[in-house]
C-alpha positions in Angstrom: 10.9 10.0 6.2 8.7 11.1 3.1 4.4 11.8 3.7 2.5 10.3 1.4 -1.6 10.7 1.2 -4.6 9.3 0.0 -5.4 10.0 -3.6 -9.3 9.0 -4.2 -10.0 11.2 -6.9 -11.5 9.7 -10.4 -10.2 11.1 -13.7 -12.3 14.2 -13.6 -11.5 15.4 -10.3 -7.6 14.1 -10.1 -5.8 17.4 -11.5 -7.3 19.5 -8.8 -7.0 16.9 -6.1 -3.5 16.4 -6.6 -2.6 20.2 -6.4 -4.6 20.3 -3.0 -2.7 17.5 -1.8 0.5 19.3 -2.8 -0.4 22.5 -1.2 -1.2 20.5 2.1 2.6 19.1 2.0 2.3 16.0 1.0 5.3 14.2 -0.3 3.9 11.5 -2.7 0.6 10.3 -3.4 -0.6 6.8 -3.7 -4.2 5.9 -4.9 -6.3 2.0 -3.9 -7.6 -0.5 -6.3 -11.2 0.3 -5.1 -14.2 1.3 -7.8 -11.9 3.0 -10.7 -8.6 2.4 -11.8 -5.6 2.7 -9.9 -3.2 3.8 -12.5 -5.0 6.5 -14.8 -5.3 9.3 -12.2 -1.8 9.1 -11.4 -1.1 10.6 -14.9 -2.7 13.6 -14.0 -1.4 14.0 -10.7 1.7 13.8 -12.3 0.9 16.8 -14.6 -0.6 18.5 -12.5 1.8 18.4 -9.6 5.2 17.1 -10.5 7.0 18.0 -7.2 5.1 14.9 -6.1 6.1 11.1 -5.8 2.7 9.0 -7.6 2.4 5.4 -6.2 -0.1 2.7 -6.2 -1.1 1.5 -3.3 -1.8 -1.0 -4.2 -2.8 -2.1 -7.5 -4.2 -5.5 -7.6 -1.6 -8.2 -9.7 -2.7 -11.3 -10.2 -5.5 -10.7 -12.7 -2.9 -8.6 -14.7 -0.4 -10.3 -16.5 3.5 -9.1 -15.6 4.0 -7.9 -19.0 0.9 -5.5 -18.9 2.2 -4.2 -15.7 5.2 -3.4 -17.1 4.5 -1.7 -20.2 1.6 0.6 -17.8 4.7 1.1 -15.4 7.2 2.1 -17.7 5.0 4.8 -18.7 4.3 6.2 -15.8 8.1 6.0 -14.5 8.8 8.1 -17.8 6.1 10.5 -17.5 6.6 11.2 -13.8 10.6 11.6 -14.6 11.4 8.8 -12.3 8.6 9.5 -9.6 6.5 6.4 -9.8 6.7 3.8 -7.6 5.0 0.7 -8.4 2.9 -1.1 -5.2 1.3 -4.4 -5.8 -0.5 -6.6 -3.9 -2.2 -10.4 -4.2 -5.8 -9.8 -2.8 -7.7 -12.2 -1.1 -8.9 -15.5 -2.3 -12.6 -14.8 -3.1 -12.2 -11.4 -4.6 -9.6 -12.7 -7.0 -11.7 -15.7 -7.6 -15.3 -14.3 -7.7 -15.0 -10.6 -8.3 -11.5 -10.9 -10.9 -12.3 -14.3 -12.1 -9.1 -15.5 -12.4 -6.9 -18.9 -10.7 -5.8 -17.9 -6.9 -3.3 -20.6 -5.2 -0.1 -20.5 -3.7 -0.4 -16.8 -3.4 3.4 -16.0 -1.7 4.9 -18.2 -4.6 3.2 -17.1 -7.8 3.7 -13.3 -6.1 8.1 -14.2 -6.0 7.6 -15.3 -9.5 5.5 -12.1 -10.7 8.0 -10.0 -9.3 10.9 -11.8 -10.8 8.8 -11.6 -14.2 8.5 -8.2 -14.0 11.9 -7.5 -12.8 13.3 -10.0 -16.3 11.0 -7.3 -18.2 12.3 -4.6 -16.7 16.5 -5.6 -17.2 15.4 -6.7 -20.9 14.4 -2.8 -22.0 16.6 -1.2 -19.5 20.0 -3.4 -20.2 19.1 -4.6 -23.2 19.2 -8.5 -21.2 17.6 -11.3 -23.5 13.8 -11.9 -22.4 14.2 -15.7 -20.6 11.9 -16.0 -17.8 10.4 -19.3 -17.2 8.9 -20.3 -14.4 6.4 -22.1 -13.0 3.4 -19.6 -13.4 4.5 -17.4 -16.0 7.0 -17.1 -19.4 7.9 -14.6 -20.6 10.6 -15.5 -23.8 9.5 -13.0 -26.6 10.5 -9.4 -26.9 11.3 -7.8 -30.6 12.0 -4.6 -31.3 8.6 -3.2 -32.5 7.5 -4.4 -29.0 10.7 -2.9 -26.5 10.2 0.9 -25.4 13.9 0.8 -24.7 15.8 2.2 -21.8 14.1 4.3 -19.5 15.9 7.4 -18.6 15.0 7.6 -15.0 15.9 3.7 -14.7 12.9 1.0 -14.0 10.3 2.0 -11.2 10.9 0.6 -7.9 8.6 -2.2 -7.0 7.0 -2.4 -3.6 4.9 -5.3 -2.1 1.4 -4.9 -0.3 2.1 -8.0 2.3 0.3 -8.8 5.7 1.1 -13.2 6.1 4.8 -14.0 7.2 5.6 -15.8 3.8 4.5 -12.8 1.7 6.2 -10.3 3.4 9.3 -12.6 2.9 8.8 -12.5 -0.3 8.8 -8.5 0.0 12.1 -8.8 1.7 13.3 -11.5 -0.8 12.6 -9.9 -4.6 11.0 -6.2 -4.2 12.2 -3.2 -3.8 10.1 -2.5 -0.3 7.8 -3.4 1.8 3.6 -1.5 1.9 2.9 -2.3 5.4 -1.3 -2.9 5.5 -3.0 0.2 7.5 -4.5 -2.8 10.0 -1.3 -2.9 11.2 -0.5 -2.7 14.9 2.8 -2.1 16.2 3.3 -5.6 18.1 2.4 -7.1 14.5 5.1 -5.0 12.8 8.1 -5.4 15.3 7.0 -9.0 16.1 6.2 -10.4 12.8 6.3 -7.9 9.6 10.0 -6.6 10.3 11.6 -9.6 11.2 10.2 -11.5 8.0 11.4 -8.6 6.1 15.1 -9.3 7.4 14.4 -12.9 6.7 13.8 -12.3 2.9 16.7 -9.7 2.6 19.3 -12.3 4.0 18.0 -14.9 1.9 18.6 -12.1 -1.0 21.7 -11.2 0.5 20.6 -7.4 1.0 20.5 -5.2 3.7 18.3 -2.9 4.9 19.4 0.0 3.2 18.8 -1.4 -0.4 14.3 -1.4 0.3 12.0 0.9 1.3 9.1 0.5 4.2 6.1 2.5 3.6 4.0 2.1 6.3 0.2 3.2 6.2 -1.0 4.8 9.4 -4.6 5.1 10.2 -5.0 7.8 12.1 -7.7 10.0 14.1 -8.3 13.4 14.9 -10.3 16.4 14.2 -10.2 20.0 15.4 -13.3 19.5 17.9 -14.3 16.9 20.2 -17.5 16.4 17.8 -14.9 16.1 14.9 -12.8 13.5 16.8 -16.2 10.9 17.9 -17.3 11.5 14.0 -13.9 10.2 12.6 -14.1 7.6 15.6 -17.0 6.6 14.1 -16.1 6.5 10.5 -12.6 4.4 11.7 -14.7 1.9 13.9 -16.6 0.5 10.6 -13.5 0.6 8.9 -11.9 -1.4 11.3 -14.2 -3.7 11.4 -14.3 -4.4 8.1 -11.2 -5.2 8.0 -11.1 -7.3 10.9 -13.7 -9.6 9.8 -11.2 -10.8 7.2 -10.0 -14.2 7.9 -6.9 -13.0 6.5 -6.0 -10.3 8.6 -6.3 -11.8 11.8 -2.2 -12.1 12.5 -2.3 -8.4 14.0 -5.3 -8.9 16.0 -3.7 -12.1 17.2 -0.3 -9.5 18.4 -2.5 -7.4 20.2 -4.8 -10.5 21.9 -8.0 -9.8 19.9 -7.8 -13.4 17.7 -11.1 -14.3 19.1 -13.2 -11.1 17.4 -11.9 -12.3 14.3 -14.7 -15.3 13.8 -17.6 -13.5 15.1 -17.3 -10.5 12.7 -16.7 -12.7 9.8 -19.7 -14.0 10.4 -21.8 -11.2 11.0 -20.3 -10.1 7.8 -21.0 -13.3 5.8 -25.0 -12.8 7.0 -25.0 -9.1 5.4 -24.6 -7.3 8.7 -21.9 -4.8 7.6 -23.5 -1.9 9.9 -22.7 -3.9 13.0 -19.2 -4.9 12.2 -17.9 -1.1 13.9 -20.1 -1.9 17.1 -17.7 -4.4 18.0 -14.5 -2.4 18.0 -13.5 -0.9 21.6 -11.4 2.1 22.6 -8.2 -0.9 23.5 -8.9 -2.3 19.9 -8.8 1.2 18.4 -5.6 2.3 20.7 -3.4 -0.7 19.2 -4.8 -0.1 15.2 -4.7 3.7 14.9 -2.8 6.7 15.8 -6.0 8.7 17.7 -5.4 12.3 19.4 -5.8 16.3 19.0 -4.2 17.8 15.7 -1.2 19.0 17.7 -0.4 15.5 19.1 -0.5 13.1 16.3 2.8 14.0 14.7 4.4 13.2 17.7 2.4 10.0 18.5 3.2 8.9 15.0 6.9 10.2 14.6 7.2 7.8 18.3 5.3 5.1 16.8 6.5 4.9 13.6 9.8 6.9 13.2 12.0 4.0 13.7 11.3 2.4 11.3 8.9 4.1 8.2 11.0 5.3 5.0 7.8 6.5 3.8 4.8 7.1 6.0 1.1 6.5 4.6 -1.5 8.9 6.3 -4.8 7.1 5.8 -7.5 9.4 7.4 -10.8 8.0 5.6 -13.3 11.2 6.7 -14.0 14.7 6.0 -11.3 17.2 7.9 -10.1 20.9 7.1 -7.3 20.9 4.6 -5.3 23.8 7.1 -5.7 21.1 9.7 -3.6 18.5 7.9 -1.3 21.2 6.4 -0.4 21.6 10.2 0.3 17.9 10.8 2.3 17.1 8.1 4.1 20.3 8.8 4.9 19.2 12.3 6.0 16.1 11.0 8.7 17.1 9.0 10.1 19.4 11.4 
């Protein structure tokens, strides 16, 4: 199981961050389509500190056209020498509608055809395959020479899926090459619902499990002082929250019998109220979304939680801690 961690930094900060990152032990980093760009930082990190894997995590795909993608993956797969891993995800209806601008319907459909579309892209430079791809949302029929980077000596970049609903984490299992499982995940959700749609895809692929990849992001909480512990508590409650008052993430809250939150905090959040959103998360709700103990405990906790199942495990730990503290976790966990 490879570690992967947070990458935040903009431009100007990504060269240093990514060296701390490697000197806590991280395996591979993976940055969030948030307030800059997901992909330019990554170009650093990978100069910086090439012993690591770069990921996103997800960048956004629909308001990007397959062949953009592509040509911004290829790149990075050559510059990393093969340690870019491509992680895409569909977004929610209003933010690709009002913030993107851009046509959302039929997300778990259009997202199987994007895939496909990029994966058409991918065999035309790497096997030298005649660009055909037509299909309902996108064609993709012209490719001369002036335009094909040609093979790619570290072979195309693995593509993983951000997917929370049962048909787009089919899809996952269907055409990617893994599976990003959402940090509001609990683990009712993921054995009752993500995993077994997975399986559902790879049979209808005719893969096994061997042939993808599940990166799983764990939120998790700790600190080296009771004060530190209720501070991160605190910064995980409004995150939570947030994220529960998402009409689209109420599947896990439904695993773990919290279905009836989901409609109140969308509300409050519809009337501005962001600040109350965390009031409403209790210690049961923050036992079945996050991994919550002392340093020394929580690479057990997640190695029993998680171990069974993560090829790749996301810490996502959105507060200020020591950097010796999560040297120490991550060390325990690969031991």
């Amino acid at each position: 199981m490879k570690i992967d961690g947070p990458f935040y930094a903009q431009l100007g900060a990504a060269a240093a961050e990514a060296e701390r990152l490697a000197e806590i032990g991280y395996d591979g980093v993976y940055t969030l389509e948030g307030s800059w760009d997901p992909f330019l930082p990554l170009a650093l990190a990978s100069e910086h500190a090439p012993q690591l894997d770069i990921a996103t995590g997800i960048a956004v795909a629909f308001p990007r056209n397959p062949m953009h993608l592509a040509y911004q993956a290829w790149d990075l797969q050559t510059f990393s020498k093969g340690r870019f891993l491509l992680g895409i995800g569909s977004q929610v209806k209003a933010h690709i509608e009002k913030r993107f601008g851009v046509e959302f319907s039929s997300p778990a459909a259009r997202m199987r055809e994007y895939i496909q579309a990029l994966k058409a892209i991918f065999a035309c430079w790497q096997q030298g395959e005649r660009l055909q791809f037509e299909g309902k949302y996108y064609h993709h029929t012209l490719m001369t020479p002036m335009f094909n980077p040609g093979p790619n000596a570290f072979g195309p970049p693995p593509v993983l899926l951000g997917a929370l609903g049962p048909l787009m984490t089919e899809v996952a299992g269907e055409v990617a090459d893994g599976l990003i499982v959402h940090p509001f995940n609990s683990l009712p959700f993921l054995t009752g619902s993500a995993l077994p749609a997975v399986e559902r895809g790879l049979q209808r692929a005719g893969r096994g499990r061997s042939d993808f990849t599940l990166q799983i992001n764990a939120i998790v909480i700790t600190g080296e002082s009771a004060a530190a512990r209720a501070a991160a508590t605190e910064s995980v409650k409004g995150l939570l929250g947030f994220y529960a008052s998402t009409p689209a993430y109420r599947p896990p809250m439904e695993a773990v019998g919290y279905a009836d939150l989901q409609p109140e905090l969308n509300r409050l959040s519809k009337e501005g109220r962001w600040q109350e959103l965390g009031e409403h998360i209790d210690d049961a709700f923050l036992e079945a979304f996050t991994t919550r103990g002392e340093p020394g405990e929580i690479a057990g906790m997640l190695r029993h939680k998680y171990g069974a199942h993560a090829d790749r495990l996301a810490i996502y730990a959105p507060y200020a801690a020591p950097d010796e503290m999560w040297k120490s976790v991550i060390a325990d966990l690969k031991s």
